[in-house]
C-alpha positions as CSV (number, residue, x, y, z in Angstrom):
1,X,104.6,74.0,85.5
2,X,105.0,78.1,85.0
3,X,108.3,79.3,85.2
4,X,109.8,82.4,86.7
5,X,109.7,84.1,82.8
6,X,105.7,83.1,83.0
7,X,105.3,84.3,86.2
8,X,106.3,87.6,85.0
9,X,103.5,87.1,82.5
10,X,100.7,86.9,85.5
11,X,100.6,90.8,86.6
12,X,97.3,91.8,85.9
13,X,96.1,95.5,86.3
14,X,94.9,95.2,90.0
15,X,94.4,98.6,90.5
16,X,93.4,99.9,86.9
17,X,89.6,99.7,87.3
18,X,87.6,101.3,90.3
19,X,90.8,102.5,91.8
20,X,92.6,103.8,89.5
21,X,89.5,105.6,88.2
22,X,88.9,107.0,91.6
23,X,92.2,108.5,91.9
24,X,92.1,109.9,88.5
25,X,89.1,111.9,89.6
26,X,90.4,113.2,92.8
27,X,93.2,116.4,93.4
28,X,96.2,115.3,95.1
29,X,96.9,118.7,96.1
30,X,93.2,119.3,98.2
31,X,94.3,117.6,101.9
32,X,90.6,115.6,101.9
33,X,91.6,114.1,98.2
34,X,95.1,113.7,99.0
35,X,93.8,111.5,102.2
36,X,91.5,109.0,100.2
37,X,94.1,108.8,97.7
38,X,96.2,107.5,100.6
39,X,93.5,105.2,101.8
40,X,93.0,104.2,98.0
41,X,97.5,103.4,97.8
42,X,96.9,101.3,100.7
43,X,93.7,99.2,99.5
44,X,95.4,99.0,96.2
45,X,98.7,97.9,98.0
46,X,97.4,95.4,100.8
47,X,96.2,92.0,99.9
48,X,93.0,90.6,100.8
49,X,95.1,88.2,103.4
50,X,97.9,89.3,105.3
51,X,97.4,92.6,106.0
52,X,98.5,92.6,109.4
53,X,101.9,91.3,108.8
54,X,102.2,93.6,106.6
55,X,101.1,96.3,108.7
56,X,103.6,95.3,111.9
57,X,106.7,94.6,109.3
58,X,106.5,98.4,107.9
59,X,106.1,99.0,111.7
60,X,109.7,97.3,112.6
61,X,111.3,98.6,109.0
62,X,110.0,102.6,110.0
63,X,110.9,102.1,113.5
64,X,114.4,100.3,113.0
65,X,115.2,103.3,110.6
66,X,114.5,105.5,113.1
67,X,116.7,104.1,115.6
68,X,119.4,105.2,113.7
69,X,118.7,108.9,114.1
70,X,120.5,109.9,116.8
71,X,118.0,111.7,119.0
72,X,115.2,109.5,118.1
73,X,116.9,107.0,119.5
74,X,117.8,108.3,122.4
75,X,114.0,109.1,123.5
76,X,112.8,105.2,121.7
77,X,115.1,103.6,124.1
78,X,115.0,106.1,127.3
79,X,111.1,105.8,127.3
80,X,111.3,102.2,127.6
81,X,108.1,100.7,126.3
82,X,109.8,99.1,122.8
83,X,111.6,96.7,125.2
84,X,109.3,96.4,128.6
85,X,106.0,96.3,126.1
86,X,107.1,95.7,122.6
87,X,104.0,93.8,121.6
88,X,101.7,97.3,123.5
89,X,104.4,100.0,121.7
90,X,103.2,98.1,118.3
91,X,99.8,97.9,118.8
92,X,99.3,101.8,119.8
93,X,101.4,103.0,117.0
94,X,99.9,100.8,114.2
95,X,96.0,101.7,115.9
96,X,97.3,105.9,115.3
97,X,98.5,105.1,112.0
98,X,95.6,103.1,110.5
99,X,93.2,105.8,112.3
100,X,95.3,108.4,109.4
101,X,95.1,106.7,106.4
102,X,91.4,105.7,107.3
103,X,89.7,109.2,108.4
104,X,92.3,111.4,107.5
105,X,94.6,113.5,110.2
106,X,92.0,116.1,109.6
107,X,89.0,114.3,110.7
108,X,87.8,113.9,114.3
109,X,89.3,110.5,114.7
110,X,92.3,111.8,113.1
111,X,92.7,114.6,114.9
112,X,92.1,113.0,118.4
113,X,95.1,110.2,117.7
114,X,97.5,113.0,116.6
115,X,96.7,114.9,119.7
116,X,97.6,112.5,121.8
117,X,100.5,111.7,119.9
118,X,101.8,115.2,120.4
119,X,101.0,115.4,124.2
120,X,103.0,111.9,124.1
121,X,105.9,113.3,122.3
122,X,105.8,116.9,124.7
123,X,106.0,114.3,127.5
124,X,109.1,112.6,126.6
125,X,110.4,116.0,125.3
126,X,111.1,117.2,128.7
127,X,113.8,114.3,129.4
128,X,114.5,113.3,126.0
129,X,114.5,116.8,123.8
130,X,114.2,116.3,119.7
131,X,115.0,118.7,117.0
132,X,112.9,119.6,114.5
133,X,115.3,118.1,112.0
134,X,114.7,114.9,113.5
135,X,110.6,114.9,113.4
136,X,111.0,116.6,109.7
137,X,113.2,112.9,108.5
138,X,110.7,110.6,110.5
139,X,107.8,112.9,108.3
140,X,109.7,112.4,105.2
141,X,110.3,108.9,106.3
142,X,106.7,107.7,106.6
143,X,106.1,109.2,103.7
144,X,108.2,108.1,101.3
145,X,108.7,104.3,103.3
146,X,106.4,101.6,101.1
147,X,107.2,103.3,97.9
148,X,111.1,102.8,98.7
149,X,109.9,99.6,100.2
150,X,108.3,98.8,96.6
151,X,110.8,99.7,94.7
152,X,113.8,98.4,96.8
153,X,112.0,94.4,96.3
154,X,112.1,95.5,92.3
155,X,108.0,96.0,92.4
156,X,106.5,99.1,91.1
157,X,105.9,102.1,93.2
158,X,103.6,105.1,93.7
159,X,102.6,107.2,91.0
160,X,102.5,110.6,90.8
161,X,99.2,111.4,91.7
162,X,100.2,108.8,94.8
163,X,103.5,110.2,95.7
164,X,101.3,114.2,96.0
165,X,99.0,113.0,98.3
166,X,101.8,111.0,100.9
167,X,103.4,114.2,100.7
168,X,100.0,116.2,101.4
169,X,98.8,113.9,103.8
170,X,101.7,113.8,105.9
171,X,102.3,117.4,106.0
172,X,99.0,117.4,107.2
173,X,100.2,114.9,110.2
174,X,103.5,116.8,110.7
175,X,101.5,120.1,111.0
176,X,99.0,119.1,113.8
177,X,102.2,117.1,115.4
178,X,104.1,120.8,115.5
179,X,106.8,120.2,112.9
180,X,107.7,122.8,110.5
181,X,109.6,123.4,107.7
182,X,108.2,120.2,106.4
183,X,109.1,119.6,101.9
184,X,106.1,120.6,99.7
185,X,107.3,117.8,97.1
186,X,108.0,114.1,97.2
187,X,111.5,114.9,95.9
188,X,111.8,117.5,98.7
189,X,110.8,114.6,101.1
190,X,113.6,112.2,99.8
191,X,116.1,114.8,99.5
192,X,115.6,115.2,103.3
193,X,116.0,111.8,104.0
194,X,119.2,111.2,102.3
195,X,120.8,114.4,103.8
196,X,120.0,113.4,107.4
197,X,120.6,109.7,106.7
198,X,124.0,110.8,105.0
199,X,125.1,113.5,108.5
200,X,126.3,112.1,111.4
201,X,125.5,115.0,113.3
202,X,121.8,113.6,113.0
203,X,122.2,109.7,112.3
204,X,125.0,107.7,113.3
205,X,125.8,104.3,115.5
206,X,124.6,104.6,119.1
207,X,124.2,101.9,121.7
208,X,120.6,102.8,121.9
209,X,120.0,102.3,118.2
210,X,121.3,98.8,117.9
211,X,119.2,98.2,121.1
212,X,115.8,99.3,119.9
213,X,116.8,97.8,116.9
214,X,117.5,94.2,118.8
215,X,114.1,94.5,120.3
216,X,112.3,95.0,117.1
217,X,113.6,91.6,115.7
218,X,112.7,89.9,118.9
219,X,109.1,91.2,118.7
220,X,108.5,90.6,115.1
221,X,110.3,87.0,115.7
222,X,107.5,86.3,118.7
223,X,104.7,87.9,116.9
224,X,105.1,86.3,113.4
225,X,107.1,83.0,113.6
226,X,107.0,80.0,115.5
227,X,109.6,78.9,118.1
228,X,111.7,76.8,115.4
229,X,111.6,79.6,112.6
230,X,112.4,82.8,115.0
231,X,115.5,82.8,113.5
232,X,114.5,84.0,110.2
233,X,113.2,87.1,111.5
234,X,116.6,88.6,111.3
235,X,117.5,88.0,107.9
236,X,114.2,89.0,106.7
237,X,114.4,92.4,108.2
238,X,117.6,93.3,107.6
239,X,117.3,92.4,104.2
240,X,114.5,95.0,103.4
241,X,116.6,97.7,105.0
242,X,119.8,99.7,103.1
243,X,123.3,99.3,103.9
244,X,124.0,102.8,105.3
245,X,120.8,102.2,107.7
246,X,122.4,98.7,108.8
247,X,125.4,100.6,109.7
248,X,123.7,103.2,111.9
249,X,121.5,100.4,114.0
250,X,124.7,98.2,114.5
251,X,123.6,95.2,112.3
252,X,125.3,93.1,109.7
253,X,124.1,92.8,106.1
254,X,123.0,89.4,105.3
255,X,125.1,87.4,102.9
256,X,124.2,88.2,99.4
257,X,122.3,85.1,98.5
258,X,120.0,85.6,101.5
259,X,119.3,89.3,100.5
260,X,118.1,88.1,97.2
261,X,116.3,85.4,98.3
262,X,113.8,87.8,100.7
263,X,113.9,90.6,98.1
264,X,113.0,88.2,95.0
265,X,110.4,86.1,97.1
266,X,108.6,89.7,98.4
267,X,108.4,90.6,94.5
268,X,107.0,87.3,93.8
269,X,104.2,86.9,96.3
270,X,102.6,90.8,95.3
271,X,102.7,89.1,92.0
272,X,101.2,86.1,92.9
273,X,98.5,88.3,94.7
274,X,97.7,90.5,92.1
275,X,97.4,87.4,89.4
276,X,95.3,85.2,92.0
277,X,93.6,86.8,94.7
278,X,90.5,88.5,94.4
279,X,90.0,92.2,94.3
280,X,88.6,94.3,96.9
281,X,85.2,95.7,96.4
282,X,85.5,98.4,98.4
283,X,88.2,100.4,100.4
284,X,90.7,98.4,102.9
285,X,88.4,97.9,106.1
286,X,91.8,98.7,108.4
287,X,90.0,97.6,111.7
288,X,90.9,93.8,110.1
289,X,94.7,95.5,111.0
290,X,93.8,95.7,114.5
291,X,91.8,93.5,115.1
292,X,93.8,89.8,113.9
């Protein structure tokens, strides 16, 4: 029977062939590069089964960290939809998202999602107004968010050529969204995230935080786990995020053993996938995302 020191033993290099050859040959810094690098990360990233979980958990992680900014927030909750539609607000965020990493924000597809995004956002504006502070952390956020994800479970991260092209490619999102003054390096993006993260001007306790942050649990609960297991949604999540974030949604840190027990088991099943299941072929076909 293989033991946790053998199972350390079973990382194989998933990405080290077609991938990581492909990346190798491609220039972070060119936007079109930088955006099949991207696509590449996530193909490299996802396993063959499961996507979609993963897909909605980075969903409720990105949009629980953003309930702790203060005006993002404010216009999460005020619009509604996260607690009348939780399952709809999912659907049409993670259908924009997989429609950037899979054309590009600079392709037609892309460019159609983001402009519908914006005249979204503009819509909201007028009730609900946002700095461009705020839209420059949730930038730095998305772009930096599986790495930190990666990394916070004890698994390996981007590398360099990975972390230019988030940072490319979501400069190119932030661009056609409006937001300026957006970091030109990955440790630009991070420094922005602990500054805001770390100002309470910008990201502090609010009522509508905890609340958006209360829905998200009860949708990935629904959405995920049966009736008898719903439960374990909140553990789960709240053990992926960092103490300070916990603080600013209003939500208790999980007891120690718990934390370890999600973090450790996350690390084990990417390296259970990367010693057992197959490789893709090809690039991660992200209408599987949507469609399951």
């Amino acid at each position: 029977m293989a033991t946790l020191r053998d199972i350390r033993l079973w990382k194989r290099p998933k990405a080290c062939g077609w991938i990581a050859a492909e990346i190798a040959a491609l220039d972070p810094t060119k936007p079109a590069d930088a955006d099949r690098i991207v696509l590449l990360s996530t193909t490299r990233l996802l396993p063959p089964l499961g996507a979609p979980l993963i897909f909605n958990l980075l969903y409720c992680l990105g949009f629980m960290r953003i309930s702790g900014q203060v005006e993002g927030a404010r216009v999460v909750d005020g619009s509604g939809k996260i607690h009348r539609a939780p399952e709809r607000r999912a659907e049409e965020t993670i259908r924009h998202f997989v429609t950037w990493i899979g054309h590009g924000p600079g392709s037609d597809a892309g460019a159609a999602s983001l402009a519908s995004v914006r005249r979204i956002h503009d819509h909201y504006a007028r009730r609900y107004p946002i700095s461009n502070e705020t839209h420059v952390h949730t930038i730095a956020l998305f772009a930096v968010q599986f790495d930190h994800l990666l990394r916070l479970v004890g698994a390996p991260g981007y590398s360099e050529a990975e972390r230019h092209a988030q940072v490319v490619h979501w400069r190119g999102i932030g661009e056609r969204l409006g937001v300026r003054e957006m970091p030109t390096t990955w440790q630009g993006m991070e420094r922005v995230l602990e500054d805001h993260e770390r100002d309470p001007r910008w990201y502090a306790p609010t009522p509508e935080g905890h609340r958006c942050a209360e829905s998200l649990i009860a949708y990935f609960a629904a959405r995920w786990l049966p009736p008898g297991l719903r439960w374990a949604a909140r553990p789960l999540l709240l053990s992926l995020l960092p103490d300070h974030i916990l603080v600013a949604i209003g939500e208790p840190r999980p007891p120690r053993p718990v934390v370890w027990l999600v973090r450790h088991g996350i690390r084990l099943g990417l390296r259970l996938d990367e010693s057992f299941l197959p490789e893709r072929r090809e690039p991660v076909d992200l209408a599987t995302v949507l469609a399951a």
